[in-house]
Structure formats: C-alpha cells, structure tokens
C-alpha positions in Angstrom: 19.7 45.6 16.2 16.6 45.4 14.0 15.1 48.2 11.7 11.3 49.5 11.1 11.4 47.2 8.3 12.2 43.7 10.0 10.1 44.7 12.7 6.9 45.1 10.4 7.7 41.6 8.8 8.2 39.8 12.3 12.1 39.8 11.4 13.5 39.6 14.6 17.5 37.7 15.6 17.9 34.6 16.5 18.9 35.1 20.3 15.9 37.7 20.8 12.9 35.2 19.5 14.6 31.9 21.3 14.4 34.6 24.7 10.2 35.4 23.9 10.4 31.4 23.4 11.7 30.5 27.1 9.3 33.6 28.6 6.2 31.9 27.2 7.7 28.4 27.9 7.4 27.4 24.2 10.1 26.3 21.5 11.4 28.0 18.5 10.9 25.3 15.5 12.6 26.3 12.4 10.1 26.0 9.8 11.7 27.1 6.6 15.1 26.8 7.0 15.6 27.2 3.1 14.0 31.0 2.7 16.1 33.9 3.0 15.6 35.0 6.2 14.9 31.3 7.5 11.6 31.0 8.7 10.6 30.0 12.4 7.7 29.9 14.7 7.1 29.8 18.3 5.0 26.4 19.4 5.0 23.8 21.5 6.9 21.8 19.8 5.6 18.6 22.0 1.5 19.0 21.3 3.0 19.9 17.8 4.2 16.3 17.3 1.7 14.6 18.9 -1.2 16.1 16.5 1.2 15.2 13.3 1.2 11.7 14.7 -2.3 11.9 15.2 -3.2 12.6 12.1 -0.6 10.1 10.4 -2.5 7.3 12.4 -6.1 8.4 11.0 -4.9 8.2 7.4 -3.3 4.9 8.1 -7.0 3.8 9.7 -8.7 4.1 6.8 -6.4 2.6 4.4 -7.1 -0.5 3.0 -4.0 -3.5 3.4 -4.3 -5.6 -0.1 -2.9 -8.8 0.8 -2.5 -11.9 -1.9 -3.2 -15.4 -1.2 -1.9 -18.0 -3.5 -3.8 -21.0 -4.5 -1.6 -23.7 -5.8 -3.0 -26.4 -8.4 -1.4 -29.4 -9.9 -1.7 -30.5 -13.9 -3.6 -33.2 -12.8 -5.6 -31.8 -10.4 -9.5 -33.9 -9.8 -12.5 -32.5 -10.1 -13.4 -32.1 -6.3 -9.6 -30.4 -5.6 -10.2 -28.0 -8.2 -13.8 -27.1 -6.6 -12.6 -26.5 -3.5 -9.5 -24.3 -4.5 -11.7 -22.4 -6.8 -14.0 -21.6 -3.6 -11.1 -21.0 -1.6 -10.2 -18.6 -4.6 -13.5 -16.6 -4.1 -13.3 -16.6 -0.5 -10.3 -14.6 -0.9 -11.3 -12.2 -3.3 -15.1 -11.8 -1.0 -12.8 -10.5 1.8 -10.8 -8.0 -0.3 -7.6 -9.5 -1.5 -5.9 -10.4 -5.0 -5.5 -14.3 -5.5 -2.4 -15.4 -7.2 -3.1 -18.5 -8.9 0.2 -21.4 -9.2 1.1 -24.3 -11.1 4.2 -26.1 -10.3 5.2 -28.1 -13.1 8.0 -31.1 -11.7 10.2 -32.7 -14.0 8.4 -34.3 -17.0 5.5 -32.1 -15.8 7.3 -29.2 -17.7 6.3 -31.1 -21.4 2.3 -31.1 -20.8 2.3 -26.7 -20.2 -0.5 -26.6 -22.2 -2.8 -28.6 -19.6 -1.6 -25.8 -16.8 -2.9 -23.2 -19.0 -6.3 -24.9 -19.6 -6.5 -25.4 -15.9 -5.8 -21.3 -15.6 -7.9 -20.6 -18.4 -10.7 -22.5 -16.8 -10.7 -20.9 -13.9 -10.3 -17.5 -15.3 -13.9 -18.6 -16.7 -15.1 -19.9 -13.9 -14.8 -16.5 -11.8 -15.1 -14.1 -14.4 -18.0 -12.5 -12.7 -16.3 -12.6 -9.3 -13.0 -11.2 -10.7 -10.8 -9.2 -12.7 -7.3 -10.7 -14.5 -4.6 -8.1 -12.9 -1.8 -10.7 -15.0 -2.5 -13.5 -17.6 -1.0 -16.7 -17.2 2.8 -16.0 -17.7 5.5 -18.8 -17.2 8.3 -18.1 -14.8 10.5 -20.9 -15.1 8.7 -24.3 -13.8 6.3 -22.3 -12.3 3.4 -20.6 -14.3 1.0 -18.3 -12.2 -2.1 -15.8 -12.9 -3.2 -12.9 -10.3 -6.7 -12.0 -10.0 -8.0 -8.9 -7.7 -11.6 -8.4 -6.3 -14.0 -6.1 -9.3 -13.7 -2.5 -8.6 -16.8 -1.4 -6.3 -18.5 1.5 -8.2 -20.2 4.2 -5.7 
C-alpha cells in the first residue's frame, strides 16, 4: 500500500517497481542500498555497464605507464662503457621513463665504495640538464644504486 507522501517522493515497494521494470523490459539496479528507504533506479542495466567500461578504458588511454630501466656499471668501468651506458641512460629518460642507475660491488669490490659513488656522482653531472635525481646514491647491501626521472615538462 503506498501513501500520498511516498507517491510524491517516487516511494513505491519493492515487488511494484521490479513489475514497471519487466513491463518496460529494463532492470531495477539498487543504487543506494545504504539510505533509508534504499535507493533504486530502473535502467538497462547491460548499456549501463558497457558505458562504465567505456569510460574506465578512456581514462586508462591517456595515462601515461612510467617504466624504469636499469643501467648497471662496474667500479672499473672504461671510458667507452661508461659513454655508451650514459647514452643508453638518456635514451631512456628521452622516451619517458626513470633510469635506475646500479653498481654491483663483488667481494673485495665492497672496500673501494667510494670509486662507485664517483662513478654515480659523475654521471649525476653528466645528465644534470637531461634529468632530475628522484634518490641519491644509497647503499643497499653490495649493491649501491641512484634513480633518475625525465625533468618535469612545464605547459
């Protein structure tokens, strides 16, 4: 039974709006099942779905993936090795992604620290222009690592 009120307010029972539902060959979607009266709506419930997923696949479109490459260097890395990771290093950070920057110190290796951090500090020089230090160099057990990330764009 419903009263002058609920029928101004679109307060109808359960059984009566599922029955308009199945005339009109829609669905009756709870929408608010947490408000007193809960709160439902009569849609296709189908197209309703499909536009949600829609519209989730749009955002993901323009988001941007940030991937990060590692570039691994040795204490005694040459001259020509260090060039060519270093490019490799811009490369990456050209096309949009962070760079995390290794040394593996082996064995012995692990007394001569300093000469990883010179190498880190060098190239943190190198591509100052080109990029921005996200992490310093910081010493995880034998291995001691630096991330760079492309320069914020200003618009």
């Amino acid at each position: 039974m419903i009263d002058d009120q609920s029928e101004q307010l679109g307060i109808m029972a359960p059984l009566d709006a599922l029955k308009i539902a199945r005339e009109k060959g829609l669905d009756l979607v709870e929408v608010s099942p947490t408000a007193q009266p809960p709160v439902c709506r009569i849609m296709d419930f189908g197209k309703y779905m499909y536009e949600q997923e829609k519209k989730e696949r749009a955002a993901k479109k323009n988001q941007k993936i940030i991937t990060i490459k590692e570039v691994k260097f040795r204490i005694n890395v040459d001259e020509h090795d260090y060039q060519t990771k270093k490019n490799h290093a811009l490369r990456f950070l050209s096309e949009g992604d962070k760079v995390k920057a290794t040394i593996f110190f082996r064995g012995r290796e692990m007394t001569r620290q300093m000469l990883g951090r010179e190498i880190l500090q060098r190239l943190i020089k190198d591509i100052a222009d080109k990029a921005v230090v996200e992490n310093m160099p910081r010493q995880e057990g034998n291995t001691l690592h630096l991330i760079l990330a492309p320069p914020k764009v200003q618009k």
